[in-house]
C-alpha positions in Angstrom: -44.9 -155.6 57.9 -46.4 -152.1 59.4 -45.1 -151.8 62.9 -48.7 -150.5 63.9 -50.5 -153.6 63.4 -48.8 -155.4 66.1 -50.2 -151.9 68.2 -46.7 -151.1 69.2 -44.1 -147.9 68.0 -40.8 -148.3 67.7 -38.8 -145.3 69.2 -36.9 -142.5 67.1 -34.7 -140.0 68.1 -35.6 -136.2 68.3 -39.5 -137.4 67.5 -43.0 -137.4 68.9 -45.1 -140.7 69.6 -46.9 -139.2 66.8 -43.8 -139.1 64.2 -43.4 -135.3 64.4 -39.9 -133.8 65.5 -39.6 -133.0 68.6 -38.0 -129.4 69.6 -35.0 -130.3 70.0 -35.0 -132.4 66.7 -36.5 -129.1 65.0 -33.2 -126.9 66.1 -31.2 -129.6 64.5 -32.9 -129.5 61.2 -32.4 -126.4 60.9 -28.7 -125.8 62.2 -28.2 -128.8 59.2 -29.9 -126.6 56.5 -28.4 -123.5 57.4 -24.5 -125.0 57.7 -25.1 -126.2 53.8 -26.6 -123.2 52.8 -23.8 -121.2 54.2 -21.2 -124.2 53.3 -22.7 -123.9 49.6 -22.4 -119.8 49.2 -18.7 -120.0 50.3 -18.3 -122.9 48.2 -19.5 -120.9 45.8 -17.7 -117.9 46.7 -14.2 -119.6 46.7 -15.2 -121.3 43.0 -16.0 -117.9 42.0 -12.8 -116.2 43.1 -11.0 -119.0 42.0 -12.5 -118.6 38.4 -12.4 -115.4 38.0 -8.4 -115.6 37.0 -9.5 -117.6 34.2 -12.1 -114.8 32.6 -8.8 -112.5 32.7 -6.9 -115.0 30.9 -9.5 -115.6 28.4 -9.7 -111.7 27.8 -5.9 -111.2 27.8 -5.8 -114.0 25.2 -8.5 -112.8 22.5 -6.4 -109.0 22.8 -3.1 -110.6 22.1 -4.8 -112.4 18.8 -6.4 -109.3 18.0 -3.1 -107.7 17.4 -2.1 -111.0 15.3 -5.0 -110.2 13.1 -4.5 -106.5 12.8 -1.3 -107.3 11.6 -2.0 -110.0 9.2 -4.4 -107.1 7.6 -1.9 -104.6 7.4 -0.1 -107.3 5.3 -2.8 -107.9 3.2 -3.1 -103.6 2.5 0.5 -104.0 1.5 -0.2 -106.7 -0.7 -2.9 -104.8 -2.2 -0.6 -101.7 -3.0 1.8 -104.2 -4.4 -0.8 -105.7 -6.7 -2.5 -102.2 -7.8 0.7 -100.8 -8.3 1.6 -103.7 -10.5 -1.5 -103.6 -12.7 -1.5 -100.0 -12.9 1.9 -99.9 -14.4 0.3 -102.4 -17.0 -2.1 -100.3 -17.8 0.0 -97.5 -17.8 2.5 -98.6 -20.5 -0.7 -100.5 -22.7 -2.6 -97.2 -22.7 0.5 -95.3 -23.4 1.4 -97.7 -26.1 -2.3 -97.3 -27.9 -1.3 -93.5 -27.6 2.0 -94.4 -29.3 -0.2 -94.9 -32.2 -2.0 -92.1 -32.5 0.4 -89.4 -33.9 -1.9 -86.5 -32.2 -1.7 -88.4 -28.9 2.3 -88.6 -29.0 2.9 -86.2 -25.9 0.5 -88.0 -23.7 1.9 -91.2 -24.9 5.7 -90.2 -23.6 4.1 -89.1 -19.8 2.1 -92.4 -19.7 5.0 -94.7 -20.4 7.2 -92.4 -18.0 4.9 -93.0 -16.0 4.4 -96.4 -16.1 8.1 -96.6 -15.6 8.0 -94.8 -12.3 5.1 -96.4 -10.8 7.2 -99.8 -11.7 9.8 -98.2 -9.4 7.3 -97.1 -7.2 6.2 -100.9 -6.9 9.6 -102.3 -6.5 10.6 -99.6 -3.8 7.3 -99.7 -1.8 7.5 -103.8 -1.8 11.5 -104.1 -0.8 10.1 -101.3 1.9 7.0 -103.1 2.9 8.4 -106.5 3.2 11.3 -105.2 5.5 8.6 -103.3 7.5 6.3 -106.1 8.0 9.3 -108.0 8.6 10.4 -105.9 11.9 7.0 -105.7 12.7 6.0 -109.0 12.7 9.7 -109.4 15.3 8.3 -107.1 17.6 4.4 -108.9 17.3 5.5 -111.1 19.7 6.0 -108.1 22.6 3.1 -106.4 21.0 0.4 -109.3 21.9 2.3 -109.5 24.9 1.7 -105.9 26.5 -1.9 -105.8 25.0 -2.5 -108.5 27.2 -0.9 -107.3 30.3 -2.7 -104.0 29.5 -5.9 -106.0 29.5 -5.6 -108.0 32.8 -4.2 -104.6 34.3 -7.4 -103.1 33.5 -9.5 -106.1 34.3 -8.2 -105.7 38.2 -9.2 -102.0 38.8 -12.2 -102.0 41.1 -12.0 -105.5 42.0 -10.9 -105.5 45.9 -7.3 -107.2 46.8 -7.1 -108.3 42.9 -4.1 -108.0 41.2 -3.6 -109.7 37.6 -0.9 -110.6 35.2 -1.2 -112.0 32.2 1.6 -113.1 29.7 0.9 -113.9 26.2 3.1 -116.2 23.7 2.4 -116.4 20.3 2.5 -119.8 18.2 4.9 -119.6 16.5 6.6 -117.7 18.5 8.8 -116.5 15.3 7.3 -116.1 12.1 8.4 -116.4 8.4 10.8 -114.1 6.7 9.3 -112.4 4.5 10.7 -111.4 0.9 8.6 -110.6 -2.0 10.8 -110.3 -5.4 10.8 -107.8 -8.0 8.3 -108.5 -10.7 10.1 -109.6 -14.0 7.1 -109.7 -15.8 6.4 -105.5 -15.6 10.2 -105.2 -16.4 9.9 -107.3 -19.6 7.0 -104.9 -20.6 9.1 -102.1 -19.7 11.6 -103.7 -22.0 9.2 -104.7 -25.0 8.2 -100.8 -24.8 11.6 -99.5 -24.8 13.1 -101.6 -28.0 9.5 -100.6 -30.2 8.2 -97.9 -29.1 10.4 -95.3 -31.5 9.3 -97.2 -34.2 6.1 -97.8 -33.5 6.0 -94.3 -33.6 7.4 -93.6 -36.8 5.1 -96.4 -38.5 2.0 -95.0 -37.0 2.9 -91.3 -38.8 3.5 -93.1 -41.9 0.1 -95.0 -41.5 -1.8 -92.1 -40.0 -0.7 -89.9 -43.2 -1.2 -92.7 -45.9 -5.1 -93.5 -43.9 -5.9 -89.6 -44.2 -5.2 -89.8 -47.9 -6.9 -93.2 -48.1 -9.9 -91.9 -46.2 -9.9 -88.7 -48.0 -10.5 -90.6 -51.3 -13.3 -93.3 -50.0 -15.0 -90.0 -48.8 -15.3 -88.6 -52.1 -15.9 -91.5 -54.1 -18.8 -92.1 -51.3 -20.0 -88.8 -52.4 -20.1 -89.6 -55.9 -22.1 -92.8 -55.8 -24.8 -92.0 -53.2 -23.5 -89.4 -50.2 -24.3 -86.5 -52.8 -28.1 -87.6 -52.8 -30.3 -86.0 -53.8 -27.7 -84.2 -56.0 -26.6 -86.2 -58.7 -24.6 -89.2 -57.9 -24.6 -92.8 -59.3 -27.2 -93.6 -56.8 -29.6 -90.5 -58.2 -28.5 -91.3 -61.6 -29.2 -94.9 -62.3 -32.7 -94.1 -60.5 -33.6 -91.4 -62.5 -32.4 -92.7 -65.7 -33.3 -96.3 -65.5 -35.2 -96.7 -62.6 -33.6 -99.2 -60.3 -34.5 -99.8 -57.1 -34.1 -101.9 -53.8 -30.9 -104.5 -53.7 -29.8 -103.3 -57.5 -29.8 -99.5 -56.2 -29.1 -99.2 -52.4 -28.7 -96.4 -50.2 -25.8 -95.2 -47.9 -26.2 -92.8 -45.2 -22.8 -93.2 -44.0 -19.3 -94.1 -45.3 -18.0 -96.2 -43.1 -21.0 -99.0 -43.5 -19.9 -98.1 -47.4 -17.3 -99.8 -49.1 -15.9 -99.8 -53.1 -18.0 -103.2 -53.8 -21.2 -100.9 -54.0 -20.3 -99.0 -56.9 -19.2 -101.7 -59.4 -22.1 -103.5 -58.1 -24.4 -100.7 -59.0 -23.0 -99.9 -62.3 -23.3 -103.7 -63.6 -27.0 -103.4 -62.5 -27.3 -100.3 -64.1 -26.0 -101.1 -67.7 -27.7 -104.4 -67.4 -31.0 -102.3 -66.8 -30.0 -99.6 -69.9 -29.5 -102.3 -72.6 -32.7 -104.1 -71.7 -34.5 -100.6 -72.4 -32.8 -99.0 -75.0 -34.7 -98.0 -77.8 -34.7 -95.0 -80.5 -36.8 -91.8 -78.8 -38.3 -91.1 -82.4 -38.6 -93.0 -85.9 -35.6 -90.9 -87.3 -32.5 -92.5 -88.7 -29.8 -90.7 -86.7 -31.9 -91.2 -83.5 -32.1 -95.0 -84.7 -28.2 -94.8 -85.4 -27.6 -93.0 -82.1 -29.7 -95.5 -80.3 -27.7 -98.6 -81.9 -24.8 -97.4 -80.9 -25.8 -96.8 -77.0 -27.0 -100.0 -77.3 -23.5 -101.1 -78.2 -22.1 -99.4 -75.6 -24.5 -100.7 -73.2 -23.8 -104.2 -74.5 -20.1 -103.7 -74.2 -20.3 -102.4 -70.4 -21.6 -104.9 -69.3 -18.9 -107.5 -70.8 -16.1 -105.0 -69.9 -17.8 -104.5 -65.5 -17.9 -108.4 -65.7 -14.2 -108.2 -65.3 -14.1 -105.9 -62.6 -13.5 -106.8 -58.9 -12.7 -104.9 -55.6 -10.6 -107.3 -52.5 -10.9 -104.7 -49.6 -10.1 -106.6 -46.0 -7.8 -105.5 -43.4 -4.6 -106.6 -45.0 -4.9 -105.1 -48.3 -7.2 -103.7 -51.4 -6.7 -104.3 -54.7 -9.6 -103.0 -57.2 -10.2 -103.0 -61.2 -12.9 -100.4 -62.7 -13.2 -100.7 -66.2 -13.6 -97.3 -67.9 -15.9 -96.9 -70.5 -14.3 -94.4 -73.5 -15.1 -91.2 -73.3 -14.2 -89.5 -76.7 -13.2 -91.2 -80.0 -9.7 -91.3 -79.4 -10.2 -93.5 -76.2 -12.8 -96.0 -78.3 -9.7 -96.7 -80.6 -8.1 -98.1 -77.7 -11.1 -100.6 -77.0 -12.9 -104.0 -78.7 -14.9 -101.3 -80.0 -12.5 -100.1 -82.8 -12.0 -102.9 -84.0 -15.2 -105.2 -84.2 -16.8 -105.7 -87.9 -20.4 -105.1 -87.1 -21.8 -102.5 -89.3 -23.7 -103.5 -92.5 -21.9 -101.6 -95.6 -22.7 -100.7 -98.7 -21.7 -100.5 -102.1 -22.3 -97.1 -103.6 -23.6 -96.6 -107.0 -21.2 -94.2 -108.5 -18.8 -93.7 -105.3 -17.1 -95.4 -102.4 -18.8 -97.7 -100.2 -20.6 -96.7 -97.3 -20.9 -97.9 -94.3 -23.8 -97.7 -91.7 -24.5 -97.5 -88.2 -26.7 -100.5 -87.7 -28.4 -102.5 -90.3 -31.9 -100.8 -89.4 -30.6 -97.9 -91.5 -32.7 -96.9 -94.6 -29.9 -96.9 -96.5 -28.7 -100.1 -95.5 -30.8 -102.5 -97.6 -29.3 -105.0 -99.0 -25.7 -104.4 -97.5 -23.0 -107.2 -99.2 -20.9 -107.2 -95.9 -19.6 -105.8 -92.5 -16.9 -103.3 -91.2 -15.4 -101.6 -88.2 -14.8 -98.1 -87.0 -11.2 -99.1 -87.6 -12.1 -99.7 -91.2 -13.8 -96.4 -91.3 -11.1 -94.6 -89.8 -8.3 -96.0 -92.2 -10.7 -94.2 -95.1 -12.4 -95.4 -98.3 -16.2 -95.0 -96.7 -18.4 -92.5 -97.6 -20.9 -91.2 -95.3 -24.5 -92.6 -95.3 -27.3 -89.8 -95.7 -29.7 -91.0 -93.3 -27.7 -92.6 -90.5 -24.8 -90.3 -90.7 -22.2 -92.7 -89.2 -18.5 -91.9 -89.1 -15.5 -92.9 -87.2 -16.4 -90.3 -84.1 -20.0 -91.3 -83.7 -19.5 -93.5 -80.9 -17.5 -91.3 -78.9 -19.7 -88.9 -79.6 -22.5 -91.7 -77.8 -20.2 -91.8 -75.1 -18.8 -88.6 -74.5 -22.8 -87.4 -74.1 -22.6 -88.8 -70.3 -19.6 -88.8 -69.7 -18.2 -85.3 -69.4 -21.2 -83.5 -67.7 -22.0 -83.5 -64.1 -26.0 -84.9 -65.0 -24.3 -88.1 -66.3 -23.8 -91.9 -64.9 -20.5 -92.3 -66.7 -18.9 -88.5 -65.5 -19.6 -90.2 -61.3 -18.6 -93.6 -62.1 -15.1 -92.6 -63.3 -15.1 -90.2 -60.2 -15.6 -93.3 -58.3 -12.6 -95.0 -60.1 -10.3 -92.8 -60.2 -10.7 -92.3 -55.9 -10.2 -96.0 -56.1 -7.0 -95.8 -57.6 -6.0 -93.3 -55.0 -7.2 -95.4 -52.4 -5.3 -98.5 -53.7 -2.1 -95.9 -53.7 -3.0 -94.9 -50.1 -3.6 -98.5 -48.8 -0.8 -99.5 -50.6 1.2 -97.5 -47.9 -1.1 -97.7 -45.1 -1.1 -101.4 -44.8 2.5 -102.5 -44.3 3.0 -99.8 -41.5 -0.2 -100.9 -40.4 0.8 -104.6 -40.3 4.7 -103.2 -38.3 2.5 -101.2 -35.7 0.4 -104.1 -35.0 3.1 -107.1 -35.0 5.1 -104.4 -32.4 2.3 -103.8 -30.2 1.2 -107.6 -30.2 4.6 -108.4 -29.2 4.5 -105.9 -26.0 1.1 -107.2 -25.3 2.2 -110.7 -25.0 5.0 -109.5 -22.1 2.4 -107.9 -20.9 -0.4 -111.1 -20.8 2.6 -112.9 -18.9 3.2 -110.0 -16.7 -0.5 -110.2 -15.3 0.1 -113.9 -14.7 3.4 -113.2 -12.8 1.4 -110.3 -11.1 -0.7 -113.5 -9.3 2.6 -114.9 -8.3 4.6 -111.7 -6.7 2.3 -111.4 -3.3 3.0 -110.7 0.1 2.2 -113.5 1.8 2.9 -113.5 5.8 2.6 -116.4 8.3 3.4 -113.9 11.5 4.2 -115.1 14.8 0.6 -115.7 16.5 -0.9 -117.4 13.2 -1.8 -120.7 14.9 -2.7 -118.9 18.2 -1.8 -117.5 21.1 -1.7 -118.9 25.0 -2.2 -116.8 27.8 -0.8 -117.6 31.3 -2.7 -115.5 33.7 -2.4 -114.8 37.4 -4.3 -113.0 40.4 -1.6 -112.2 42.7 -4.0 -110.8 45.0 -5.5 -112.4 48.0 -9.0 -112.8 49.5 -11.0 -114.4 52.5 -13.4 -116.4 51.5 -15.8 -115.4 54.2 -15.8 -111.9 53.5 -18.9 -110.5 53.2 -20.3 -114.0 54.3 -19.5 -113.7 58.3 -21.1 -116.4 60.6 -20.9 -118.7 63.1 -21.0 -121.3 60.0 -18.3 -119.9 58.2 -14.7 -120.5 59.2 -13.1 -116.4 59.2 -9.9 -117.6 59.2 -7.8 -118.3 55.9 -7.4 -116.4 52.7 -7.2 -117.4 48.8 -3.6 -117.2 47.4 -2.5 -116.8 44.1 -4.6 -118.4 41.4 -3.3 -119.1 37.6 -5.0 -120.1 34.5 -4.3 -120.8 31.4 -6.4 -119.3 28.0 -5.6 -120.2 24.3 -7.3 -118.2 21.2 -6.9 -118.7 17.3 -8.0 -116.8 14.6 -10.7 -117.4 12.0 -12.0 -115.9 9.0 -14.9 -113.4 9.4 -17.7 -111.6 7.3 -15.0 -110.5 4.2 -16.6 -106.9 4.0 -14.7 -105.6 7.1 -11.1 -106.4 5.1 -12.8 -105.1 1.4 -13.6 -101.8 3.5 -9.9 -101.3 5.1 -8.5 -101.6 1.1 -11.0 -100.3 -0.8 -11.5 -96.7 1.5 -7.5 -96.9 1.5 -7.2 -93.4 -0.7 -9.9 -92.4 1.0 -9.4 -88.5 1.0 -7.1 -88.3 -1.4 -7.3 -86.2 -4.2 -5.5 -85.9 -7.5 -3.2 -83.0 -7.3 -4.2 -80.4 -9.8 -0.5 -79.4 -10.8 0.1 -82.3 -12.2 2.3 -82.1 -15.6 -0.9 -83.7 -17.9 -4.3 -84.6 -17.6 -2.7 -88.3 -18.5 -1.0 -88.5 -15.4 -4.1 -87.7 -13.5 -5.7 -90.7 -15.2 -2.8 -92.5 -13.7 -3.6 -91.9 -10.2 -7.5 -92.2 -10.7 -6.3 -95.6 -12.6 -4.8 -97.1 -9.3 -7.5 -95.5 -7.5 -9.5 -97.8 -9.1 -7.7 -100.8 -9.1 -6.9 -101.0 -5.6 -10.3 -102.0 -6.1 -9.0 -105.5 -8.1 -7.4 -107.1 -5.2 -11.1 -107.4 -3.6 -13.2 -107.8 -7.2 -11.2 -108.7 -9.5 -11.4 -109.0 -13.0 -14.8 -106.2 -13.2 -12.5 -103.6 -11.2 -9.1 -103.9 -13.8 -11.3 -103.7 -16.8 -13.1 -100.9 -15.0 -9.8 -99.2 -14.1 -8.3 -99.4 -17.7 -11.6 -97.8 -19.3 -10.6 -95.1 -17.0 -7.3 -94.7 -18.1 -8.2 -94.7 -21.8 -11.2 -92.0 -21.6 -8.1 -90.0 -20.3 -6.1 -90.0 -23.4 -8.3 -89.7 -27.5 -7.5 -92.0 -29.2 -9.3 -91.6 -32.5 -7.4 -91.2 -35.7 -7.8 -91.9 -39.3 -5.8 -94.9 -39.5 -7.9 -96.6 -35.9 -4.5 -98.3 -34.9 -5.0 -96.3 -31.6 -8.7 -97.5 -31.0 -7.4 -101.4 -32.2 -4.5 -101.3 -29.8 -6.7 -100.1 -26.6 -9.4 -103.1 -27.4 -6.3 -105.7 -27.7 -5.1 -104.5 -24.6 -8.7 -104.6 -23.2 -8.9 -108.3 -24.0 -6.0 -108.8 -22.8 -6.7 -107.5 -19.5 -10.4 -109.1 -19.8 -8.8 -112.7 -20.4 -6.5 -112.0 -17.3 -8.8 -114.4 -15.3 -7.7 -112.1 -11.8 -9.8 -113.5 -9.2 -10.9 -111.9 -6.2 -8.2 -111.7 -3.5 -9.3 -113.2 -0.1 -9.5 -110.0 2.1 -11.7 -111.5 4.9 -10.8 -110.1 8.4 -9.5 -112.3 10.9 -11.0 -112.2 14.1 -10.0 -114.2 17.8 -11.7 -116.9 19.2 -11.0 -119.0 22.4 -10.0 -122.7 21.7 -8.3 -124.9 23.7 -4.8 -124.6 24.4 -4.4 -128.3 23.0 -5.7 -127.1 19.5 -3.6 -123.8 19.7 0.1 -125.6 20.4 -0.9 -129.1 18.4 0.3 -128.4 14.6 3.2 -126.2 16.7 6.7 -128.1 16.7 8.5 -125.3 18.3 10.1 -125.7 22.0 7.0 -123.8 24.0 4.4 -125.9 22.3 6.2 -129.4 23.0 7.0 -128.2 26.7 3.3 -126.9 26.9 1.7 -130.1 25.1 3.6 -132.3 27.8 2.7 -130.5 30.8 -0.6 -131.0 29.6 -0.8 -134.6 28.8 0.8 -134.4 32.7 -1.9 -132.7 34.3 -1.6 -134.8 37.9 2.2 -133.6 38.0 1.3 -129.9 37.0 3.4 -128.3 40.2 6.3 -128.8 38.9 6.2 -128.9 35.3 4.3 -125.5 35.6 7.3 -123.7 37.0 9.2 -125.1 33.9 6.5 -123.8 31.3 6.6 -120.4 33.1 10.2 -120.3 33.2 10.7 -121.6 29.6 7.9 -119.0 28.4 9.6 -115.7 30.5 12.9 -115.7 28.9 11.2 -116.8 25.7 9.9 -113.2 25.8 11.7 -111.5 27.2 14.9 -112.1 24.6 12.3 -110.9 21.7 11.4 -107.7 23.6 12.3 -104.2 21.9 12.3 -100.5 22.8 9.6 -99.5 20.9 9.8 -95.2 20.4 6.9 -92.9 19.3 3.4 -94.1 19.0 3.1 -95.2 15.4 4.8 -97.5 13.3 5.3 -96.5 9.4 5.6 -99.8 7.5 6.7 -98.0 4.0 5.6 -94.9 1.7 3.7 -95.3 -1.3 4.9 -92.7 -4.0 3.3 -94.1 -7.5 4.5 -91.3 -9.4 8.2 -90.8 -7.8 8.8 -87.2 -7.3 5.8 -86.0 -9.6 3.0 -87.3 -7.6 1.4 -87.7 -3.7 3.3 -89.1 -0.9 1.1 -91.8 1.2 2.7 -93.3 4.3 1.6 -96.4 5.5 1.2 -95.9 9.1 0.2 -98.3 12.1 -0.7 -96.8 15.2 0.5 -98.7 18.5 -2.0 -99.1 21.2 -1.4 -96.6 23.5 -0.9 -99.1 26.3 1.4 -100.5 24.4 3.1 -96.9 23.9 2.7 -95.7 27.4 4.3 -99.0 28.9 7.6 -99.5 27.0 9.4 -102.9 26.6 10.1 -102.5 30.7 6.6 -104.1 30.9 7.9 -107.5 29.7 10.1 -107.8 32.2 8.4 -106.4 34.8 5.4 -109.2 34.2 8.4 -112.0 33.7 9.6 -110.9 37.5 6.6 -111.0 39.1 5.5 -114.3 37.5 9.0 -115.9 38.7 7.8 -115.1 42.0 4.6 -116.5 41.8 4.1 -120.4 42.9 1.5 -121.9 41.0 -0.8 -124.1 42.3 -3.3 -126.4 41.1 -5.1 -129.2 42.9 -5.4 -131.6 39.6 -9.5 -131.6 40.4 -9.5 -129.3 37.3 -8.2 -129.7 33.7 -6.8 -126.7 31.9 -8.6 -125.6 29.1 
């Protein structure tokens, strides 16, 4: 019920009648406000102090990761020099080997598998080096994180009135793996498979490169006598000028290599076919009648006799029959010719019988039976007026083309006879063929296995630091909280002590073009030393160039780097074993399947500590996890994890001398090639400050007496 109904006012303190504050009630208002302004500003001011300590910590701790992930990238360059080392000895002894069988190539061949041997070396020594370099690196990490982060909170203190941080890092792990990479047995069973067939390797490709000269030699120039002398005359020119054939039963070859022995036969069986369809006498005499009958025999009988010709020409062997046609008389006695009773004969009226050339013969009328040549030849004919047949007449038919340059016969026992010496030449070129590329199949098989054991052989590292690191700060300094802030409201009396915090930070992958860069720009600079014994060798160093280039793309960047190496060395020769053996290898290398390496940079992130020492079994990260899950006890137990943490430390700490750190030398060619250090450069406040740092930060943090109210959780 409203009080001023009733007319009446109950009375207030420090207000008017009129419910306005009185003076007095005013002054106290505003003393209120202004003692929780002020009372908020210091409050402020001592969480602000108080926090500080805990930005430091969370700095320290992303530097002492940092040096984690610098680290795990300097393994991951190593690797990559392991791995391009590997493939390029690969590609090394494959491209030597396709020189192997080129005998023109032979010199290059002997620097490229010496050099493949070396860079095998090379590999092995640079690994062994690497791993034992990484190995004392990743021993020292520890102190490394650990004075990047004191460096840090040093630096974070300068400027800052009456503040004085330390910060002490510890990895987890606080030890990492040993590493050991072995040596490669798959590059030293290639190296084997080289050394047992390369000698005769060698010796077969001569023998095949000599028997494919003479083999190609002869193709040539029975190519030139069935077309690759057009417009001159050839059996192409020939069978269209004489009996007009065109298209499929006629073709043309511009080159010899689209060309094989198939086209010949195949155009003289058209060709005959065509001539005894349209044979005919040229005029109504006799002996052109007689002449005609017996082309037209011939005719008939070439076509019989090219039925039974064949050519087999593949990559294993050639075999190939072309008939020949008789040239002279003596050469028809050894054919079906001689001896087939076809001719119409006579019986003379006051002589021997005559026999004629074909029953069209004027003379010929009524003829009572039928000889041969051979009949003719043994005697007892006489010789017919009109027709003038005798035992020579047909090889004088087929002598007409067959002995002059204008003829189809005179080309197309040009053609057979190359044939013959190609068979010959094949004959030889195929078995040592058939050695070469059993002996280089074998090598390349080692060598398919080797790329799959090149996957396996990696440096992989799991340094101290890889789950994270957690940073124990301190402000040793001291403040008043009313500096600055002086009042009648503020207590001036009292100052801030020590403050601690704790930071953790882990490491996660970032953008993977920061890690590419490092390895790809890697040889950056470096140029192939002109001096070098052979061009080959060059190629070598381009080569791994190129493939340092694999470990980030893979399979593009091997097949990339071996077309390299083989435009270094010519490999064309007559026998192609050369060319074959550098597109086996090339498959070989294509059906590696090499997939891109993960190269993505690491970079530090703050986590909580929890996350950092959880998957951690080690002493620190059980002690740490408890004093944690302890929080409302923390006085205590924090002296213990400080303790625990400071000789931790300070038994891993080394004299570190100088101001880089040389993990191991790459030399790919031994003593014949560039010298490449791999170098790592130490911070320089990590240089400048020595391993008296670590204990110098473990004394004063002894000292120190942590306290922590419990109000706050670490993070």
């Amino acid at each position: 019920m409203d009080e001023r109904v009733f007319g009446s006012r109950r009375a207030r303190p420090f207000h008017e009648d009129d419910g306005g504050f009185t003076s007095v009630g005013m002054v106290l208002a505003l003393l209120v406000c202004l003692s929780l302004i002020f009372t908020a500003a210091q409050v402020y001011r001592v969480n602000t102090a108080s926090a500080r300590v805990q930005d430091v910590a969370d700095a320290a701790a992303l530097a002492a990761e940092n040096q984690v992930a610098e680290f795990i990238l300097v393994a991951r360059v190593c690797d990559a020099l392991v791995l391009s080392l590997t493939l390029t000895s690969l590609v090394c002894f494959g491209v030597g080997l396709a020189a192997l069988c080129v005998p023109g190539a032979a010199g290059a061949s002997a620097k490229l598998l010496d050099a493949g041997k070396a860079v095998v070396k090379a590999r092995d020594k640079f690994s062994q080096r690497a791993t034992q370099g990484l190995d004392a690196l990743q021993k020292v990490l520890p102190f490394l994180c650990a004075a990047n982060a004191a460096a840090v909170a040093v630096e974070n203190g300068v400027g800052q009135a009456r503040s004085s941080y330390v910060a002490l890092a510890v990895l987890v792990p606080g030890s990492g793996k040993e590493l050991k990479v072995e040596a490669s047995q798959g590059t030293q069973d290639v190296e084997e498979a080289v050394d047992q067939n390369a000698e005769q390797i060698k010796e077969d490709a001569e023998r095949a490169e000599q028997a494919a000269q003479e083999a190609n030699r002869a193709k040539k120039e029975a190519f030139d006598h069935d077309c690759g002398n057009n417009p001159s005359y050839c059996l192409y020119e020939r069978a269209k000028s004489l009996a007009g054939l065109h298209g499929d039963s006629n073709p043309l070859y511009r080159n010899v290599d689209a060309w094989s022995f198939s086209i010949p036969l195949e155009r003289a069986r058209a060709y005959y076919r065509q001539r005894l369809r349209q044979e005919g006498p040229a005029n109504g005499s006799a002996e052109e009648g007689a002449r005609s009958a017996l082309r037209k025999r011939l005719y008939g009988f070439a076509v019989d006799l090219l039925a039974r010709g064949y050519v087999v020409d593949t990559p294993q062997e050639f075999r190939a029959s072309f008939p020949l046609l008789p040239k002279n008389a003596d050469e028809v006695r050894r054919t079906e010719l001689y001896g087939e009773s076809v001719y119409p004969v006579t019986q003379g009226q006051d002589g021997p019988p005559v026999m004629h050339a074909w029953s069209g013969c004027p003379s010929a009328a009524g003829f009572t039976g039928r000889g041969s040549i051979a009949d003719l030849d043994r005697g007892g004919y006489g010789t017919c007026d009109d027709c003038r047949f005798t035992a020579s007449s047909m090889g004088s038919v087929a002598a007409a083309s067959s002995s002059i340059q204008n003829g189809f016969e005179y080309h197309y026992r040009a053609v057979a006879r190359q044939a013959e010496l190609y068979q010959q030449a094949r004959k030889e070129l195929d078995p040592c063929s058939q050695d070469v590329k059993g002996k280089v199949e074998e090598v390349l098989e080692s060598m398919d296995e080797a790329l799959k054991d090149a996957a396996k052989k990696r440096i992989s590292v799991e340094p101290p630091g890889s789950l994270g690191v957690v940073v124990l700060a301190a402000d040793l300094g001291s403040t008043v909280p009313s500096s600055g802030l002086g009042s009648s409201f503020v207590k001036g009396q009292g100052q801030l002590g020590p403050r601690a915090a704790v930071s953790g930070a882990t490491l996660l992958a970032d953008d993977a073009n920061e890690g590419s860069n490092v390895i790809s720009s890697l040889l950056d600079g470096f140029s192939v030393e002109e001096n070098l014994p052979v061009a080959a060798l060059r190629g070598v160093l381009e080569c791994w160039s190129s493939l340092l280039s694999a470990y980030t793309k893979g399979q593009s960047a091997l097949v990339d780097g071996l077309a390299r190496a083989l435009d270094v060395v010519p490999l064309a020769s007559q026998s192609g074993l050369g060319t074959w053996a550098a597109e086996q290898m090339t498959d070989v290398m294509a059906k590696a399947g090499l997939e891109p390496a993960k190269v993505e940079s690491l970079k530090p992130v703050l986590v909580n500590t929890g996350r950092v020492v959880a998957k951690d079994s080690g002493s620190f990260a059980v002690r740490f996890n408890q004093v944690k899950q302890r929080s409302s006890a923390l006085m205590g137990e924090s002296a213990d994890v400080f303790s625990s943490v400071l000789s931790n430390v300070e038994q891993q700490a080394v004299e570190l001398l100088g101001s880089s750190y040389t993990i191991a030398t790459v030399q790919p060619l031994g003593e014949l090639g560039p010298s490449i250090p791999l170098t790592v450069t130490l911070p320089e406040p990590v240089h400048n400050a020595g391993s008296g740092l670590v204990e110098s930060l473990a004394e004063r943090l002894r000292t120190l007496e942590v306290q922590v109210t419990g109000v706050r959780s670490w993070d």
